[in-house]
C-alpha positions as CSV (number, residue, x, y, z in Angstrom):
1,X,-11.5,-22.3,-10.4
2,X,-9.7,-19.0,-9.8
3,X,-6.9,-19.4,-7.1
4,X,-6.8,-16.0,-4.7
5,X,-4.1,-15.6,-1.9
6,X,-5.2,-14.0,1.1
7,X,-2.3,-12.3,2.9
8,X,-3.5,-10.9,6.5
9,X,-2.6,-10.7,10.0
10,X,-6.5,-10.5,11.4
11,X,-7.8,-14.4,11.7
12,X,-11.5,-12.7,12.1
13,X,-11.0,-10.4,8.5
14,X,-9.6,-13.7,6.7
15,X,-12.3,-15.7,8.0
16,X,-15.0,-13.3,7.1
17,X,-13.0,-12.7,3.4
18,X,-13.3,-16.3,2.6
19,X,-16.3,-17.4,3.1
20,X,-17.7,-14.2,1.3
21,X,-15.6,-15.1,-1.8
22,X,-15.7,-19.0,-1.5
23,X,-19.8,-18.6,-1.5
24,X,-19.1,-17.7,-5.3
25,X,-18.5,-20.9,-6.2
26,X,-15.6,-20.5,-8.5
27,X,-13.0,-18.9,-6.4
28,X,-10.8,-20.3,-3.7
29,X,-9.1,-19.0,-1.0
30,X,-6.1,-19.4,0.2
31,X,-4.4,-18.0,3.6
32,X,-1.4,-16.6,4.5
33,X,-0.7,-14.7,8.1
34,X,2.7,-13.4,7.8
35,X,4.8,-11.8,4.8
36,X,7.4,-14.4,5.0
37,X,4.4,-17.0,4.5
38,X,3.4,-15.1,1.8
39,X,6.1,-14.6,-0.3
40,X,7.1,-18.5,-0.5
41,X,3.2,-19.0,-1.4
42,X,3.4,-16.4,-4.2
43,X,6.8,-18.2,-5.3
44,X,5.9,-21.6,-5.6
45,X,2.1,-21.8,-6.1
46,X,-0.3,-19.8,-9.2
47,X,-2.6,-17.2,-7.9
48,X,-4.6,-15.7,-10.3
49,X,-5.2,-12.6,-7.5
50,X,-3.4,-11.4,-4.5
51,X,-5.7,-9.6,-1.9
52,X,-2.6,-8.1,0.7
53,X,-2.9,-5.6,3.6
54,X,-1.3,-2.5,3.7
55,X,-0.1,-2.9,7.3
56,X,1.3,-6.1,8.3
57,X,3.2,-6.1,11.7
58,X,6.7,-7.5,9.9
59,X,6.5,-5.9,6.6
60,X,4.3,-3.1,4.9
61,X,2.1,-4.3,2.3
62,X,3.6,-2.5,-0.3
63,X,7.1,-3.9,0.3
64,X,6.0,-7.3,0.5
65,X,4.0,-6.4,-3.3
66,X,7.4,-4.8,-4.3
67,X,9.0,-8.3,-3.2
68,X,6.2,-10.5,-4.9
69,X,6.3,-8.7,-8.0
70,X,10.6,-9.0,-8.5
71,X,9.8,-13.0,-8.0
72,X,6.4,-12.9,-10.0
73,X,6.6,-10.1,-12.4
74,X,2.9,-11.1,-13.7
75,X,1.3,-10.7,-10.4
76,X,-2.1,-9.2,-10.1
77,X,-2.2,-7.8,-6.4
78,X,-4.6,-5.5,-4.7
79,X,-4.4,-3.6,-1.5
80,X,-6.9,-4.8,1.1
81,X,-6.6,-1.8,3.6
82,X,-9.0,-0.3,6.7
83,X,-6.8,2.3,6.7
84,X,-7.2,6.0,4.5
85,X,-5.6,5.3,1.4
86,X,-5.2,8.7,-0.2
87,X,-2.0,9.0,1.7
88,X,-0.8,5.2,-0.6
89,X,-2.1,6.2,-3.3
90,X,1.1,7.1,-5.3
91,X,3.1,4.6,-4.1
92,X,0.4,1.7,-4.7
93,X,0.8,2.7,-8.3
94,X,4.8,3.3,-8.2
95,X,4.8,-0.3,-7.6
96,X,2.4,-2.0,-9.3
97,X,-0.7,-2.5,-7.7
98,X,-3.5,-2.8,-9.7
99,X,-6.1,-1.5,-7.4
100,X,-7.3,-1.5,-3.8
101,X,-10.4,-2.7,-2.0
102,X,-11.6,-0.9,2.0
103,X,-12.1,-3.8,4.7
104,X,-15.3,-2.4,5.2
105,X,-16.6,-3.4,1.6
106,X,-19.6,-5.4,1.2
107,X,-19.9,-9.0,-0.3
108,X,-20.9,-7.2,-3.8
109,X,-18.4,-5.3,-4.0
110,X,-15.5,-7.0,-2.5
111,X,-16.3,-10.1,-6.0
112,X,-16.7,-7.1,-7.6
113,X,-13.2,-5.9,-7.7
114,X,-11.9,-9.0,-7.7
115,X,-13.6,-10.2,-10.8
116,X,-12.8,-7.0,-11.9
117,X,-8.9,-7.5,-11.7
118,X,-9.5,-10.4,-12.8
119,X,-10.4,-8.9,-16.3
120,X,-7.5,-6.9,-15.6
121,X,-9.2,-3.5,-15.1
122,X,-7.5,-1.3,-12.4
123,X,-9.7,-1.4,-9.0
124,X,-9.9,2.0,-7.9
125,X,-13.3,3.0,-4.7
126,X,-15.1,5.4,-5.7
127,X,-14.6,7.4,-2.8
128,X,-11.2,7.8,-4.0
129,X,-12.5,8.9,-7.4
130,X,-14.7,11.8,-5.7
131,X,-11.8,13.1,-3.4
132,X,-9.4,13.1,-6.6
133,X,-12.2,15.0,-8.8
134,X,-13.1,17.4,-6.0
135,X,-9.9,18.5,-5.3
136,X,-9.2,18.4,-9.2
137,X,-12.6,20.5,-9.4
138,X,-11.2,23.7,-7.6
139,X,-8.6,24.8,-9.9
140,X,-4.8,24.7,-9.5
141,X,-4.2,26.0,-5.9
142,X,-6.2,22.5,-5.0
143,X,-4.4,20.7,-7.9
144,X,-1.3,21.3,-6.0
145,X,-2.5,19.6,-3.1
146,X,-3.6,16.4,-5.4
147,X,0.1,16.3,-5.8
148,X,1.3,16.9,-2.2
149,X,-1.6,14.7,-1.0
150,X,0.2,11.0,-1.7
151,X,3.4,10.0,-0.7
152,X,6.0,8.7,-3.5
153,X,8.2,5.9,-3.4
154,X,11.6,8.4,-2.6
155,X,9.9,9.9,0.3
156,X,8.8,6.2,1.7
157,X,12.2,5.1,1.3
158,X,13.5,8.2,3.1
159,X,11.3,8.0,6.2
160,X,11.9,4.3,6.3
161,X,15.8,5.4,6.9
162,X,14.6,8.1,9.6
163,X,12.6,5.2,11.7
164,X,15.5,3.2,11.2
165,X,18.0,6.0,13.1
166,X,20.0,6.8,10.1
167,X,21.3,10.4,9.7
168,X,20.8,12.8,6.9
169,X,24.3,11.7,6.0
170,X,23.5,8.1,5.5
171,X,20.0,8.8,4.2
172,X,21.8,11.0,1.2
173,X,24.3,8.1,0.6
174,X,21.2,5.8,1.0
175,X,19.1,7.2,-1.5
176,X,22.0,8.6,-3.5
177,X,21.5,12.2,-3.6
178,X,23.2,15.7,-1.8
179,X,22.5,16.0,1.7
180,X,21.1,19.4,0.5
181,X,18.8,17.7,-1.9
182,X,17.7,15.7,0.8
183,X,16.9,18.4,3.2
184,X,15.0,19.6,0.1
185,X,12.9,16.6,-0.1
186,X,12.6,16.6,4.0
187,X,11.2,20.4,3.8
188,X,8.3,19.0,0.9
189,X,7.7,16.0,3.2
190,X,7.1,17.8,6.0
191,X,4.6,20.4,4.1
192,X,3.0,16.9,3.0
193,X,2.6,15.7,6.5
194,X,2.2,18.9,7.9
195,X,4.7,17.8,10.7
196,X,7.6,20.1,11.6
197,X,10.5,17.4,12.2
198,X,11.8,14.0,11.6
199,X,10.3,12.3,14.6
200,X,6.8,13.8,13.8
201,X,7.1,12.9,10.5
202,X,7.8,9.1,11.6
203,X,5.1,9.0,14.0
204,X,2.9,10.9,11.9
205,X,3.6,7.8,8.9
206,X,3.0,5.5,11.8
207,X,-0.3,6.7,12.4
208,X,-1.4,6.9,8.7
209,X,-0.1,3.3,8.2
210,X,3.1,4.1,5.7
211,X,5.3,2.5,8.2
212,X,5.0,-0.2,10.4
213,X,6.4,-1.2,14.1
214,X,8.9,-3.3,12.5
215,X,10.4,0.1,10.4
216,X,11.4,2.0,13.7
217,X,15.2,0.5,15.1
């Protein structure tokens, strides 16, 4: 029997998630509605897959994979997001995710990836595969926006410190660069997010699910 942790803050999505992969027979599901709940499961108990969403109210999903892989280094996790994930796409791999699955996936293909992570083959839509080889497709004006098109882990960790209030000063000391670097980087993360200042970029994050409530001070 494979044991899968289900970490998600919708009781209707976990539900649903459950009995779709518990009607397999061989794999059982196990809940957990908050990070903190999440992390002690993942500590103390084997999992053979994670399934966790990218926007939890305490935590991002990512920081809570970040967190489960220091404890469990072996950890197979996937993102289960309803969100665009283009914009995660970077970071998901800067920390170790092995793949991600859309709420709106169908029985099939929700076992599908998971069986396929099981096997430990990276889980990857194929709607992400088609936007990547489109924009890889048209040359390297459009392979520049492949690379401005994800967010990577620096740039989370900066506008993480601009939702919290910190100043350029203690974002620099933060991250451990030049305040000049950093207005560097802030220039390239606003071209990214197409925003003009610090508060759009937070609020624009906000909206594409890289931060959550509980990242703004």
């Amino acid at each position: 029997m494979y044991q899968i942790l289900l970490v998600d803050d919708h009781p209707p999505v976990m539900a649903g998630t459950k009995m779709m992969l518990e009607q397999e027979g061989d794999l059982a599901v196990t809940l957990a509605y908050t990070a903190a709940e999440a992390l002690e499961m993942a500590k103390e108990n084997h999992f053979d897959i994670m399934l966790i969403d990218l926007h939890m109210p305490d935590v991002s999903g990512i920081d809570l994979a970040k967190d489960i892989l220091i404890s469990v280094p072996e950890a197979i996790i996937l993102a289960y997001t309803g969100y665009d994930f283009m914009h995660h796409f970077n970071l998901m791999l800067e920390t170790g995710i092995a793949g991600l699955i859309h709420k709106t996936a169908n029985k099939e293909q929700l076992v599908t990836a998971v069986r396929c992570a099981l096997r430990g083959e990276v889980v990857l839509p194929l709607t992400l595969v088609r936007q990547m080889r489109r924009i890889t497709d048209h040359g390297f004006k459009d392979e520049r926006q492949m690379e401005t098109s994800s967010i990577t882990s620096k740039e989370y960790k900066i506008l993480k410190q601009i939702a919290g209030g910190k100043s350029n000063k203690e974002i620099a000391e933060q991250v451990i660069m030049s305040q000049r670097s950093l207005e560097y980087c802030l220039t390239h993360l606003f071209q990214k997010l197409n925003v003009k200042s610090r508060i759009e970029a937070v609020m624009k994050a906000r909206k594409l699910g890289l931060l959550s409530d509980s990242d703004f001070g």
